[in-house]
C-alpha positions, 0 to 999 in steps of 0.5 A: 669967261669963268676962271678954272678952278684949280687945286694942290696935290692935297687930294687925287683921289677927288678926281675920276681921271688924271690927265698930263697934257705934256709932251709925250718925253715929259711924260715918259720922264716922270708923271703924277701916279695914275695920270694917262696922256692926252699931249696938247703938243707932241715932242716935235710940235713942241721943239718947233714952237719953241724955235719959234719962240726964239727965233721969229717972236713969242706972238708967232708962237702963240698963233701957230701953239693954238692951233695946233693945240686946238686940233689935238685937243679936238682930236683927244675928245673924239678919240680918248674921251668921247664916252666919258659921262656928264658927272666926270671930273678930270684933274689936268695939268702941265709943266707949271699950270699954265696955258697948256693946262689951262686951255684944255680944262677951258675947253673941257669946261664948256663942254660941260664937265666939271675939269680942273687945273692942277696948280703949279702943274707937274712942277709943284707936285714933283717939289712935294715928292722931294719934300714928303721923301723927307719926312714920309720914311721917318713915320714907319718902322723897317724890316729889313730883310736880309740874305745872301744873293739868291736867297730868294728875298724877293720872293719871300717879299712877295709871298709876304705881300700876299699874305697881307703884310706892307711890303716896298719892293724896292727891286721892282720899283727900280726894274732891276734886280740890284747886281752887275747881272741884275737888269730886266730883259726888255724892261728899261729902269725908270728914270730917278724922278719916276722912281721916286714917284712909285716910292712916293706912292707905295710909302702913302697907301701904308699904314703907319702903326704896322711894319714895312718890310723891305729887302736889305739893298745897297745905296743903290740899284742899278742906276737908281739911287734909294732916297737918303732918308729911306735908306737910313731908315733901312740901314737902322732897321730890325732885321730879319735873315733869310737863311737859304742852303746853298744848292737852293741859292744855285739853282733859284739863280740859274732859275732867275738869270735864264735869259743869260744862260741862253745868251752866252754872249751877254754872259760874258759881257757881263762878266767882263764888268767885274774885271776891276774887281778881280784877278784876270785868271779867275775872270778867265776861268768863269770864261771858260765856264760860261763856254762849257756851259757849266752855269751851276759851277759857274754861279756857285763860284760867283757866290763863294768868290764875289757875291758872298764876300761883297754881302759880308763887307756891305751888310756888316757895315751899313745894317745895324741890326745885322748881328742880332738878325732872326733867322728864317730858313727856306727849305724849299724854293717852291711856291708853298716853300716861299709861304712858310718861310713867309708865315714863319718870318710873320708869325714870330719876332717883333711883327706887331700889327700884321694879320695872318692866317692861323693855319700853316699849310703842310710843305709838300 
């Protein structure tokens, strides 16, 4: 029998597909970007061959592992890459590299494809995202954008995007929207490997000689925590200040936080998660306005009671460029307000190496 060839992470890219043969939880875990699953062992499958291992003999695992390797290999061929053309390169790995992998490329190999192992499998590509999280950050220069909460940074980020500059969304990276009333409906953060993964990915398809920008976050988001290198790198970046009146940041938060207007009861849940933080008569007051239902008082009181001191007090401590920070205004949290406030944040200061339109477009 030929050996399988193998190779590093150096170069996804030379392969049409990416398949992580793991169980479908290490697979939910975290995963090489782009890989779809095609599991040789299921969860259950998997706990019961390695009882088996332990308890009876590493033989008798063998001999129950193959088989049932063999029938969901056989049943991924039928169903999830019958169509696949004789010039299709797959790259495959597992855990280490080892016999999971292995046995589904040797399979695929004598089909006729041209399958790859990916050497040292999930294990070896997740010690490269560790190392690469040291030094990548280091290669590009920072915009950090700043802004009271509901300013609209992310927003801004987004028109930016759109407007072609290298933007890292770090917020929708993490699947939160970096506050106690932050979480996504519906949408779970990933885990910290994961999310290291997609930061991975994003800061490797940037070019170097242009800037990044990026929303000014605290150390962490959510559960997840920011990278040690990327966020000094944050933390001694320009900086460039949204300024946003404050009726606009009322209403572009009772906008965004629509699921907790309509949910009364997880309003006050949420709430409650500040009581460490403040007295109990104004937790009560902000209470009684969730039950009158008066959400723009209540949000404006959250701002000039909580949200605007906490800004001041992490800002002013961590982003050196704070004092110094170019002013953007945002008039308008329209679609084309968000525009302008890009093309304006793009087209002035030091942003060296973004290309935009030359034309600014009347806000209506």
């Amino acid at each position: 029998m030929s050996p399988i060839p193998a190779v590093t992470c150096a170069d996804f890219d030379a392969f049409d597909t990416i398949i992580d043969v793991r169980s479908p939880a290490e697979y939910a875990l975290d995963r090489v970007p782009g890989a779809v699953s095609a599991p040789v062992l299921d969860d259950a499958e998997r706990a019961r061959i390695g009882t088996l291992h332990k308890q009876v003999s590493a033989f008798a695992a063998r001999k129950a592992g193959a088989a049932l390797v063999a029938r969901n290999i056989a049943r991924h061929l039928e169903e999830q890459f019958h169509d696949r053309p004789r010039e299709w390169r797959p790259l495959i790995y597992c855990w280490r590299g080892g016999t999971r992998s292995g046995a589904f490329t040797h399979i695929l190999r004598q089909v006729g494809w041209d399958a790859t192992q990916l050497e040292g499998g999930y294990k070896r590509w997740r010690t490269q995202v560790v190392a690469d999280l040291q030094e990548l950050p280091t290669a590009f220069s920072f915009r950090a954008i700043c802004g009271r909460t509901g300013s609209g940074k992310s927003r801004l980020l987004t028109s930016m995007h759109a407007l072609g500059a290298q933007v890292l969304d770090l917020e929708q990276l993490a699947g939160h929207k970096g506050s106690v009333l932050g979480d996504i409906p519906n949408r779970p953060q990933p885990s910290q490997k994961m999310f290291e993964s997609k930061i991975w990915l994003e800061l490797s398809r940037f070019d170097p000689a242009k800037p990044v920008f990026v929303e000014a976050e605290s150390k962490k988001i959510g559960l997840l925590r920011i990278p040690d290198v990327l966020i000094e790198r944050m933390w001694h970046s320009e900086c460039i200040e949204l300024a946003t009146p404050k009726p606009l940041r009322v209403r572009l938060l009772v906008e965004e936080y629509a699921h907790l207007t309509a949910d009364p009861t997880l309003m006050h849940f949420k709430i409650d998660c500040l009581r460490p933080l403040h007295a109990r008569e104004r937790i009560d007051g902000w209470h009684r306005l969730v039950d009158a239902g008066a959400w723009d008082d209540l949000v404006a009181d959250l701002l000039d009671s909580h949200y605007d001191p906490a800004y001041d007090r992490s800002m002013f401590k961590n982003y050196q460029g704070i004092r110094g920070a170019r002013n953007v205004s945002l008039t308008a949290i329209s679609s084309e307000g968000f525009r302008c406030a890009a093309l304006s944040t793009l087209t002035t200061g030091s942003t060296i190496g973004v290309t935009v339109p030359t034309s600014v477009p009347n806000s209506p």
